[in-house]
C-alpha positions in Angstrom: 103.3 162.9 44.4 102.4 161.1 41.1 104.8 158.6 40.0 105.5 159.1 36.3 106.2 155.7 34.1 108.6 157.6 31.7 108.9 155.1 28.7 113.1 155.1 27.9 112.3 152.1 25.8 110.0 154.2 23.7 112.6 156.6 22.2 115.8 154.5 23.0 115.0 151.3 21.8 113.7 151.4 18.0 113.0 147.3 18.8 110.1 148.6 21.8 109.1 151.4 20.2 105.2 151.9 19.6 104.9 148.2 21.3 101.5 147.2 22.2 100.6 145.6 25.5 98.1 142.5 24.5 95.6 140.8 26.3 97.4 138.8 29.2 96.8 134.7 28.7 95.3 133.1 32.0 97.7 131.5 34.5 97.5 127.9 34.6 100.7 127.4 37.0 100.3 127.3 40.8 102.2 130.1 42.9 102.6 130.9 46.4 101.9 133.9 48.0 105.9 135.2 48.3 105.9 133.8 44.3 102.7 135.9 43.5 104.1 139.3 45.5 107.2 139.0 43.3 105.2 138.2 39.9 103.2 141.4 40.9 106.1 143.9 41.6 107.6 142.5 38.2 104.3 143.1 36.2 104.6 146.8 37.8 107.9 147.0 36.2 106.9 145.6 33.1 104.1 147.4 32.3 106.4 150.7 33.0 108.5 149.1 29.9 111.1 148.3 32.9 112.0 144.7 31.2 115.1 144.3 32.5 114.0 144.7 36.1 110.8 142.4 35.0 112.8 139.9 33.4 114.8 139.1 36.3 112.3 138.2 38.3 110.4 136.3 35.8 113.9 134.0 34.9 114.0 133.4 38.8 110.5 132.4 39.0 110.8 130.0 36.1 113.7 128.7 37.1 112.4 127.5 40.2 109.9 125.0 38.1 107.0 127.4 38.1 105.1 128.1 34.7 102.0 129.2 33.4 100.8 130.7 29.9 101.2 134.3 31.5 104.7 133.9 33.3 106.1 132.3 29.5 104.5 135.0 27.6 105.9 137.9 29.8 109.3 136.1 30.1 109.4 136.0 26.1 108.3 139.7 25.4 110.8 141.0 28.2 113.7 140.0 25.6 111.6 140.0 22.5 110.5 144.1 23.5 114.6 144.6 24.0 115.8 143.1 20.8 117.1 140.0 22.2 115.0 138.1 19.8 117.5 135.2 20.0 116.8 134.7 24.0 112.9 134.9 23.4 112.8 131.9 21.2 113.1 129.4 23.8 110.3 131.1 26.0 107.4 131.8 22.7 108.6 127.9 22.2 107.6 127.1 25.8 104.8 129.1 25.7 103.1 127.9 22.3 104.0 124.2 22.9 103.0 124.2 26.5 99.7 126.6 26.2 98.5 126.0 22.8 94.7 126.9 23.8 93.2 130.3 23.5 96.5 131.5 22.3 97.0 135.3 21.0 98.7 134.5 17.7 100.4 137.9 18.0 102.2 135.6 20.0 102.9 133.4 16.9 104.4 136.4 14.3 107.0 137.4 17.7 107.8 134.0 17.7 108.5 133.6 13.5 110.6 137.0 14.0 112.6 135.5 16.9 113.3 132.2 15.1 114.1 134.1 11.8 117.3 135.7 14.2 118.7 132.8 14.5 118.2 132.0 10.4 115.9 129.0 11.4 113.7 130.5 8.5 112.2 127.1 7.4 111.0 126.8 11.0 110.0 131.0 11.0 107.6 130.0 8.2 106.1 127.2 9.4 104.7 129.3 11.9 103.9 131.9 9.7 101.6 129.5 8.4 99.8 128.9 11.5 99.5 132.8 12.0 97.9 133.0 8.6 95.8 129.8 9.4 94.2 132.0 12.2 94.4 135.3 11.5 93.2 135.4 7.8 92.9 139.0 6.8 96.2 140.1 8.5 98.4 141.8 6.0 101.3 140.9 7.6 100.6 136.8 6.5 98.6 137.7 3.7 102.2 139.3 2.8 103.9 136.0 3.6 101.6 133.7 2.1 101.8 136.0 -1.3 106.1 136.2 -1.2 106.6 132.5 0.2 109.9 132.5 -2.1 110.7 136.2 -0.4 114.1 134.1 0.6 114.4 133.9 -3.1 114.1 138.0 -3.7 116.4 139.0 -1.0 119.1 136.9 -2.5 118.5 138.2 -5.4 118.5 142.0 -3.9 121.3 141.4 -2.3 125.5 142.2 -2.8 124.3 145.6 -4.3 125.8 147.8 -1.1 129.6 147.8 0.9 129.3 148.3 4.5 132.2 149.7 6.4 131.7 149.9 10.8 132.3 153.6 11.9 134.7 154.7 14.7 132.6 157.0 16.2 130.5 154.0 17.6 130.6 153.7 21.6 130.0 150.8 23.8 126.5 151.7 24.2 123.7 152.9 21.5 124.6 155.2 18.4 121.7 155.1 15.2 119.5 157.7 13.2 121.6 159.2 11.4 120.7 162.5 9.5 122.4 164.7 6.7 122.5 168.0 7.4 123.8 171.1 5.1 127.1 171.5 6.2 128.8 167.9 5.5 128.1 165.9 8.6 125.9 163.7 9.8 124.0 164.1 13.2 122.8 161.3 14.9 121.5 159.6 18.5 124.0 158.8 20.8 123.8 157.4 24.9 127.4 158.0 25.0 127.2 160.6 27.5 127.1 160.4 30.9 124.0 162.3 33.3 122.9 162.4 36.7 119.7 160.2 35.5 122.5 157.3 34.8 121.5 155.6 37.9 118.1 155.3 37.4 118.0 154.5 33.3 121.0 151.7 34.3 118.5 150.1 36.5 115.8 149.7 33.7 117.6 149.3 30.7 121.4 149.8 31.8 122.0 152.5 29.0 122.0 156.0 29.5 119.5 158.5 27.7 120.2 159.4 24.3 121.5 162.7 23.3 121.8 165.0 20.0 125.5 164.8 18.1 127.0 165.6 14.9 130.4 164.2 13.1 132.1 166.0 10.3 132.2 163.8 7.0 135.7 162.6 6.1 137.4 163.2 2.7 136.8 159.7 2.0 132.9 159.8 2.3 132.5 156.6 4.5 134.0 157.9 7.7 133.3 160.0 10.5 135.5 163.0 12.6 135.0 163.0 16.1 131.2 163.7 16.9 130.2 166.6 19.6 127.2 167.8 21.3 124.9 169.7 19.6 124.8 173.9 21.1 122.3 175.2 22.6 118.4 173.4 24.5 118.3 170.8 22.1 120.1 168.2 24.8 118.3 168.1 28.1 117.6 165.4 30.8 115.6 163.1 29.1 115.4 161.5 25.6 116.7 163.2 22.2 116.5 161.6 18.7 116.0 161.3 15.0 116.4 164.3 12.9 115.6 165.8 9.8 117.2 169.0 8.6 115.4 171.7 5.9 118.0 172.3 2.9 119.8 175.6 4.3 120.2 173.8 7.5 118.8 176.5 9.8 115.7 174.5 10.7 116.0 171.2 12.6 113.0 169.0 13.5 113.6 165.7 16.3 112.0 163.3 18.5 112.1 163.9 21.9 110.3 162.6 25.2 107.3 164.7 26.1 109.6 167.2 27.6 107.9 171.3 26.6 109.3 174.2 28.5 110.9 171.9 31.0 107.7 170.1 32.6 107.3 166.3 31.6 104.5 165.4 30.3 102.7 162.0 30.2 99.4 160.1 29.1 96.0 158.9 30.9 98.3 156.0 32.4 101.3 158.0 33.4 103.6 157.1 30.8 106.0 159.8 29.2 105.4 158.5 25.3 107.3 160.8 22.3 106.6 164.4 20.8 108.5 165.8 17.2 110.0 169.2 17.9 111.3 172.3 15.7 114.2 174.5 16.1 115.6 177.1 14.8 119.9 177.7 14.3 120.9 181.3 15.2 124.6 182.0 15.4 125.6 178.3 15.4 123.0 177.6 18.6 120.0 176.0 18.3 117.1 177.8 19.9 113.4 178.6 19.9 112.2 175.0 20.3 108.5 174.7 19.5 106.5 171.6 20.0 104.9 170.0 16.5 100.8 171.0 16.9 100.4 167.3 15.9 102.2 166.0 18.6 99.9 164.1 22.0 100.1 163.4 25.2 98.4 160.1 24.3 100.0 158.9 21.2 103.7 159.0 20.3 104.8 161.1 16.9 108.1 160.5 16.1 111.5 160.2 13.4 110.9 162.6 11.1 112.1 163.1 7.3 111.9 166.1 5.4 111.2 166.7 1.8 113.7 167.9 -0.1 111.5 171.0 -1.2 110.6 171.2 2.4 107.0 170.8 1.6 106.1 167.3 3.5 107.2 165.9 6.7 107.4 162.2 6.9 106.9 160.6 10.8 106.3 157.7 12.7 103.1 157.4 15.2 100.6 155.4 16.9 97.9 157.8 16.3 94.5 157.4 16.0 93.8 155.8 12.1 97.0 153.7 12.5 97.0 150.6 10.5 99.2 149.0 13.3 101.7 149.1 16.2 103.2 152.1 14.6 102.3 153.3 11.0 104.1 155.7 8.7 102.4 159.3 8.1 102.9 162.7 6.4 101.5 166.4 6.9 102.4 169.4 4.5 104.4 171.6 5.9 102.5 175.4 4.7 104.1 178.5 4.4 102.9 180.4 7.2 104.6 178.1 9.5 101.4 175.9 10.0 100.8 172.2 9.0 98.0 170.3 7.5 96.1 167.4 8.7 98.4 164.2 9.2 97.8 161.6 6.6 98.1 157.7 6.8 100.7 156.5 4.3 97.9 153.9 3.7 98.4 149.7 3.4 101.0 149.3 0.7 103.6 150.9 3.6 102.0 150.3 6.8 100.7 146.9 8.1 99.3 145.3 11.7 103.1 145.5 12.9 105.5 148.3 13.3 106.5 150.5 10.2 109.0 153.7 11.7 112.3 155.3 10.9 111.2 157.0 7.4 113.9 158.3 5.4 112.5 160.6 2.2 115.1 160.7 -0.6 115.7 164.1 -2.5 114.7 161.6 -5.3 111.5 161.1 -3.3 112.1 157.7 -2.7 110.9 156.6 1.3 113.1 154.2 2.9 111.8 152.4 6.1 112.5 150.1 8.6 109.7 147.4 9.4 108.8 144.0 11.1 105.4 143.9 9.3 106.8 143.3 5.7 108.4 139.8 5.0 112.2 139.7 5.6 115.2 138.4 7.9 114.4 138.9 11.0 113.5 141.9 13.3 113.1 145.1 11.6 114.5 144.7 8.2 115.0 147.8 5.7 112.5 148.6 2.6 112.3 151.3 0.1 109.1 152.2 -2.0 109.3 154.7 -5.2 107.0 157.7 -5.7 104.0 156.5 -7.7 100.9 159.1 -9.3 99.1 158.4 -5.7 102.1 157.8 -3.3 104.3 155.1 -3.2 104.9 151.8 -4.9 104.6 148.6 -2.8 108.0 148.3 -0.2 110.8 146.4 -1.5 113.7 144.7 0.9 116.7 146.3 0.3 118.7 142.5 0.7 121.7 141.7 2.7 124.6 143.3 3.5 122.1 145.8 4.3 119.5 143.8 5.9 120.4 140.8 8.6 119.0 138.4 11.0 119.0 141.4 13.3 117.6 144.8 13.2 118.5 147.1 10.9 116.8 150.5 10.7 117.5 154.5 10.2 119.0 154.1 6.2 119.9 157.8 4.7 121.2 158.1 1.6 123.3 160.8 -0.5 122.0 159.8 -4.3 124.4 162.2 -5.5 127.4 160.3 -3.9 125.7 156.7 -3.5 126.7 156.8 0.0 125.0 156.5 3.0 124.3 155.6 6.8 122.2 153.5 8.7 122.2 151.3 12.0 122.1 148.0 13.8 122.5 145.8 16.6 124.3 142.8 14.7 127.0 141.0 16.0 130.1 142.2 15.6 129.4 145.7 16.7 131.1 148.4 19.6 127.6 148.7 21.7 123.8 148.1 21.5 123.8 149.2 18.5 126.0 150.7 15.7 126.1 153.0 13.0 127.6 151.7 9.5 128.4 153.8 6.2 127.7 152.2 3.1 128.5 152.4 -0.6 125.5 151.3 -2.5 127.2 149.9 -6.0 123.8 148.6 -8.1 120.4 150.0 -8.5 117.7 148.2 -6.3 115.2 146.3 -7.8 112.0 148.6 -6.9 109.3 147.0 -9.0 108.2 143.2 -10.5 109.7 142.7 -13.6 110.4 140.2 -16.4 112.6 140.0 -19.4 111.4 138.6 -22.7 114.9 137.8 -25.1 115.6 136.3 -28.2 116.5 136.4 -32.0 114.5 138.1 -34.7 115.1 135.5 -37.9 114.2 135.5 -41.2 112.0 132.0 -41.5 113.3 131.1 -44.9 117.1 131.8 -44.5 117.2 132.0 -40.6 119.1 135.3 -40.8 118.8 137.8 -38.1 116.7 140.5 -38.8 118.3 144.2 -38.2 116.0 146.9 -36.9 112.8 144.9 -36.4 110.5 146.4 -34.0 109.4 144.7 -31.0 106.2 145.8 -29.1 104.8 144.3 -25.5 100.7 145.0 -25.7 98.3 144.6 -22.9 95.0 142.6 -23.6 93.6 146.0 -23.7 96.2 146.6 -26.9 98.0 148.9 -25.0 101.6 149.3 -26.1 103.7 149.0 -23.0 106.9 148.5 -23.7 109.0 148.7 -27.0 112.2 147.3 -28.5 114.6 147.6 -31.8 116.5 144.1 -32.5 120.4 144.8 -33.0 122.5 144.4 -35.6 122.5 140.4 -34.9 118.5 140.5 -34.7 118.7 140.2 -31.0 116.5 142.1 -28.6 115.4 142.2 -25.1 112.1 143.9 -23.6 110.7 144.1 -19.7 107.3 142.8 -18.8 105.7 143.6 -15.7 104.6 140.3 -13.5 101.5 138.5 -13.8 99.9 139.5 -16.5 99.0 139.1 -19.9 100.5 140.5 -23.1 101.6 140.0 -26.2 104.5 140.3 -28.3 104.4 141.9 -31.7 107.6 141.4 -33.8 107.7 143.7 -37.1 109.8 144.5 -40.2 109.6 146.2 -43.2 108.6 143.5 -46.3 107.7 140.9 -43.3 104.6 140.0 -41.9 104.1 140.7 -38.7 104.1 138.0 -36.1 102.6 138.0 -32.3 102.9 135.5 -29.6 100.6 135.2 -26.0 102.8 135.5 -23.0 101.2 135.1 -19.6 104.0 136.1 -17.2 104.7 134.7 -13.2 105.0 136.5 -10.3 109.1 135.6 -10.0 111.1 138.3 -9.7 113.7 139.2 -12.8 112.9 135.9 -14.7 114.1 135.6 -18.6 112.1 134.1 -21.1 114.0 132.9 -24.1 111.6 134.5 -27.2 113.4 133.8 -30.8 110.9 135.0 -33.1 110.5 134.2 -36.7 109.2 136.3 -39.4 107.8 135.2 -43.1 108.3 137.9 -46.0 105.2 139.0 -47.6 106.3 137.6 -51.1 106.8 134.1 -49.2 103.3 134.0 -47.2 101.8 132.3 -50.2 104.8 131.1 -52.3 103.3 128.0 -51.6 101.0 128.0 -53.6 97.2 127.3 -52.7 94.2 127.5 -54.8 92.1 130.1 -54.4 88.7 129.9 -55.8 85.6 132.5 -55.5 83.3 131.8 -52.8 86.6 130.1 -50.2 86.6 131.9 -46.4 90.3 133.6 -46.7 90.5 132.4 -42.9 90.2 128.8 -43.7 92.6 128.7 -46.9 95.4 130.5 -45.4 94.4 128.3 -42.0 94.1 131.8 -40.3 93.6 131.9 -36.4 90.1 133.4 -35.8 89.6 136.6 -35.4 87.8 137.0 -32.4 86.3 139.5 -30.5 85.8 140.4 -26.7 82.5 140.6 -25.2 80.4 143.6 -26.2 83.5 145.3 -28.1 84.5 146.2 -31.5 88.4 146.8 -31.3 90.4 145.2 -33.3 92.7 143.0 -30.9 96.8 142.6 -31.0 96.0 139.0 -32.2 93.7 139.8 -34.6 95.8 142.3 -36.0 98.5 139.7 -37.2 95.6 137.9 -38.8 94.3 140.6 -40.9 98.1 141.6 -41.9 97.6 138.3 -43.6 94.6 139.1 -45.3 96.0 142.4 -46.5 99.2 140.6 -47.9 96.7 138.4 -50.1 95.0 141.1 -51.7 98.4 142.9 -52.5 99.4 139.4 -54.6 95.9 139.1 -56.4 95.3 142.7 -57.0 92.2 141.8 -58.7 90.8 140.3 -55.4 87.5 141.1 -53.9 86.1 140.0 -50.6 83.3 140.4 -48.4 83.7 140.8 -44.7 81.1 139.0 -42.5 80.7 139.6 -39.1 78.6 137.6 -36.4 77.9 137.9 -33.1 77.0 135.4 -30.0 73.4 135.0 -29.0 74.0 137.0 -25.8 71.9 140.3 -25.5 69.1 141.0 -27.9 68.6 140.4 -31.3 68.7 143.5 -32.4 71.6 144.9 -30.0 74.3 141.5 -31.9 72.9 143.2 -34.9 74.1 146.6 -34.3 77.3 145.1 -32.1 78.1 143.2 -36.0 77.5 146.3 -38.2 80.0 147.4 -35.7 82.5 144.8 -35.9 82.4 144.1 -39.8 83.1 148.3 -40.1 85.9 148.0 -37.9 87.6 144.9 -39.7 86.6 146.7 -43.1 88.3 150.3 -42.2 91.6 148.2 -41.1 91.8 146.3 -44.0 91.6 149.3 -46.5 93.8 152.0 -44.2 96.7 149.8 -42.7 97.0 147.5 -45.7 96.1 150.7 -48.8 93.8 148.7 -50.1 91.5 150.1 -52.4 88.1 150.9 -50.8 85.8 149.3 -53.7 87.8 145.5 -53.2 85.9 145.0 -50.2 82.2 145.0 -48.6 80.9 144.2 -45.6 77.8 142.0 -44.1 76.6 142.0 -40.5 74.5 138.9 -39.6 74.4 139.1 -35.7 73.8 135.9 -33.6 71.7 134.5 -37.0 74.4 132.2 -38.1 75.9 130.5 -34.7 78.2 127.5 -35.0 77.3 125.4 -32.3 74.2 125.5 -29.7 74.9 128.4 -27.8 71.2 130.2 -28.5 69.6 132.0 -26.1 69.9 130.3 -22.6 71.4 127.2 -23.5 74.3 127.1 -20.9 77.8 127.6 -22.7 81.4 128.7 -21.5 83.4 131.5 -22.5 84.7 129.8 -25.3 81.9 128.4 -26.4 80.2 132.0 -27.2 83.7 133.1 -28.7 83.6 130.7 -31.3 80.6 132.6 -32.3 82.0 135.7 -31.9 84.3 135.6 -35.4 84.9 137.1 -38.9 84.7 135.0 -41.9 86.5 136.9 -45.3 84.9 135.4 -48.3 86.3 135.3 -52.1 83.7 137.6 -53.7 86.3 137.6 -57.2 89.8 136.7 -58.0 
């Protein structure tokens, strides 16, 4: 008869779930033959996912002075694949400091994760940097390496959430939560006892996990007694993680590879994880159907539905996985079929293990992870619906989040309440179930703040109503702003980037600043801005005489143009209002526009590119400033009149060929 390896760990434990067996490092210790029978029978077990059983023989082993790169490594991961993170440190610190060489550095990242559960997070990312010093291209320290102040963020995202422990928590394993329509909450529970109890106590010494529900109190944040779900949802083996369709009378789950009572398992024996649907008739849930996309050889799991009931989120280790376990969807259709399974792609899934996804009815997916920087074991993100799927994943920040795990977040946005579980201290069991009361919106994208005072220059008045405008280097308006009634205002900027910030008023000129902005979350730049009255620009007199470059007397910033382009830039807007503010004080004023080019391209293309150029400055002068048409004329000279040695293929910078790329505005009559 075929011994089946029937993986509790995978379903019970969300800390083993999807985990990867790596390559085995080669023994260096020296056992003997009673020492190498043992070693064996505990591989057995450990390659079943039996840790426990493993574990012990490993510990006795060690403790009896042997070692060796393998015994360390398996000794580690038998706590590590269990969620004892804090009892694998001393092992991955054996094992890296004694058997440096050759080392898998997935060996590394379990050991950052383990030392991050006991907050030694200077020490987590000193190895981090090791793991990225080898690995390179892994998103997981490319992530680290980019959010080395992530300590920084969480702090900041964090205190916007009360937590409150539930009473329906038991001294073993309660977590995934689920709403459905009928104000409760179902969830996972090993509460209850089975004639398999023997067995699972001597793998993993909890009980398999069955299907309740618990009516919602009054209050919101607590829980009635929870019962069994009716009818063939609960059997022998494994139940978990549901999702419910909005009139409540379909339910999908997780369950072990269990269809029409016969077991099912992979190539190697081992019973891995399947979703299911059912169907509620007369308050009993029937007419269970196995998900097409489910395997015997992968494991598809935790499933969130839409709240249109059109997509079905799910965890799985499926071919076209980015990792250990990667996030997914599939379209739930109309005729009760389903459409091909698609990756949630690299801003959500990394080398490590993404699962648990929770899909708002705002359509924002919350996740647990241990790929994505944060505290320690699988730490909480959410990601907002973007055009082409989600934004990049955010921490959600303590209370939520600890050293711990923390995984299977639901939230009511109606009511700001919600669920979700871990295995911190303080808890009944293995792990708990908390309700929460989010009280602050989470910061969900990379922003900046630009603030300040808009002041008249001459009596250093506040300026009421003056509009403030955030451009791209594209001139792109992105964000806009009216200054109060004491001239103050305050704009968002998206991180690192370039922009620039236009400040106008009626009977002012308009002013505009550079800003080049960081990649520090929520920082405030203090902006007062300044404006000069048109009457004022030249109340100060200068002389003006026929043949003077307007740029030069009014000291004007160059106009410049980009490479191969004829728009008229943000910056060079401000400089033209300048122009235009001249003209309205001489009224008699004439001026020709002359436009050059740099020596890049052909001659004849800079001479088209400076017709170009001078029509553009010419039509902005005569429609934003209502001058008349007949004050002003144009001339195009190309690359014929450079200003320094940039010709041809003499080698210049940028800059260089900028300075070439100008506008000179000549007195033609006053």
């Amino acid at each position: 008869m075929k011994k089946h390896s029937l993986s509790y760990t995978q379903i019970y434990s969300r800390r083993t779930f999807f985990s990867l067996c790596f390559a085995l490092l080669v023994s260096s210790g020296l056992f003997s033959q009673d020492q190498n029978k043992l070693l064996e029978k505990a591989d057995q077990s450990f390659n079943s996912f039996a840790y426990i059983d493993a574990r012990a023989i490993y510990l006795d082993v060690a403790q009896k002075g042997y070692s060796s790169a393998d015994l360390y490594a398996r000794l580690a991961d038998s706590y590590y694949f269990t969620g004892d993170l804090e009892d694998s440190v001393t092992w991955y610190e054996r094992l890296i400091n004694t058997y440096p060489q050759d080392l898998n550095p997935e060996y590394l990242f379990r050991y950052a994760q383990s030392l991050k559960s006991v907050e030694s997070y200077s020490e987590a990312d000193k190895v981090m940097d090791q793991f990225y010093e080898i690995t390179g291209n892994d998103k997981r320290a490319k992530s680290f390496i980019e959010k080395r102040n992530y300590l920084d963020f969480i702090e900041l995202q964090s205190g916007k959430f009360d937590i409150f422990p539930l009473n329906i928590n038991s001294k073993n394993s309660e977590y995934a939560p689920s709403f459905n329509n009928n104000n409760q909450i179902v969830f996972a529970s090993s509460r209850s006892k089975n004639t398999n109890e023997s067995k699972l106590h001597k793998w993993t010494q909890m009980p398999f996990l069955d299907i309740f529900s618990s009516e919602i109190e009054a209050d919101q944040i607590t829980l009635k007694k929870p019962v069994k779900l009716k009818g063939k949802i609960n059997t022998k083996f494994h139940e978990s993680s549901t999702t419910f369709s909005k009139d409540g009378k379909t339910m999908y789950f997780s369950r072990n590879n269990y269809t029409n009572k016969k077991l099912g398992t992979n190539k190697k024996g081992v019973v891995l994880l399947k979703l299911y649907k059912a169907t509620l008739k007369d308050g009993i849930w029937s007419n269970i159907t196995e998900l097409p996309f489910s395997s015997n050889e992968y494991s598809v799991s935790h499933p969130s539905l839409s709240a249109d009931g059109t997509k079905l989120y799910f965890a799985s280790d499926m071919p076209g996985s980015l990792g250990q376990s990667d996030l997914f969807v599939v379209d739930v259709l109309r005729n009760g079929k389903y459409g091909e399974p698609k990756n949630l792609g690299n801003k959500i899934n990394t080398e490590g293990r993404e699962t648990f996804p929770y899909i708002s009815d705002g359509g924002s997916l919350y996740f647990s992870s241990d790929g994505h920087v944060g505290l320690g074991g699988l730490d909480i993100f959410v990601a907002v619906p973007e055009d082409f799927g989600f934004s990049s994943a955010f921490n959600v920040g303590k209370p939520i989040n600890s050293s711990k795990d923390d995984f299977t977040f639901i939230l009511n946005e109606d009511t700001n309440v919600g669920y979700f579980a871990s295995n911190r201290r303080g808890g009944k069991g293995n792990d708990d179930i908390y309700s929460f009361k989010q009280t602050q919106e989470l910061i969900t994208s990379c922003m900046q703040y630009v603030e300040g005072i808009i002041l008249d220059s001459a009596t250093n008045e506040p300026i009421f109503r003056a509009d403030v405008t955030v451009k791209d280097m594209a001139g792109n308006t992105i964000y806009e702003a009216v200054s109060d009634i004491k001239g103050a205002y305050k704009i968002q900027v998206p991180c690192n980037s370039e922009y620039t910030i236009r400040a106008t008023s009626d009977t002012y000129n308009p002013r505009e600043i550079p800003l080049e902005t960081t990649d520090t979350f929520e920082y405030v730049y203090e902006l007062p801005i300044s404006l000069i009255k048109e009457e004022d620009l030249l109340s100060t007199t200068v002389e003006i005489n026929v043949g003077d470059d307007l740029s030069k007397v009014l000291q004007l910033k160059p106009i410049y143009f980009s490479l191969d382009t004829s728009e008229i830039t943000p910056s060079a807007e401000v400089e033209l209002q300048k122009i235009i503010s001249t003209m309205r004080k001489y009224p008699d004023m004439k001026i020709e526009v002359r436009s050059h080019t740099d020596s890049r391209s052909s001659y004849w293309y800079n001479k088209r590119l400076s017709v170009k150029r001078m029509r553009a400055t010419v039509k902005y002068i005569v429609e934003e400033g209502d001058i008349y048409w007949r004050r002003i004329r144009g001339k195009a000279y190309g690359e014929r009149r450079l200003i320094n040695k940039c010709k041809n293929d003499v080698p210049c910078t940028e800059e260089e060929h900028q300075e070439n790329r100008r506008s000179e505005f000549i007195v033609k009559k006053k």
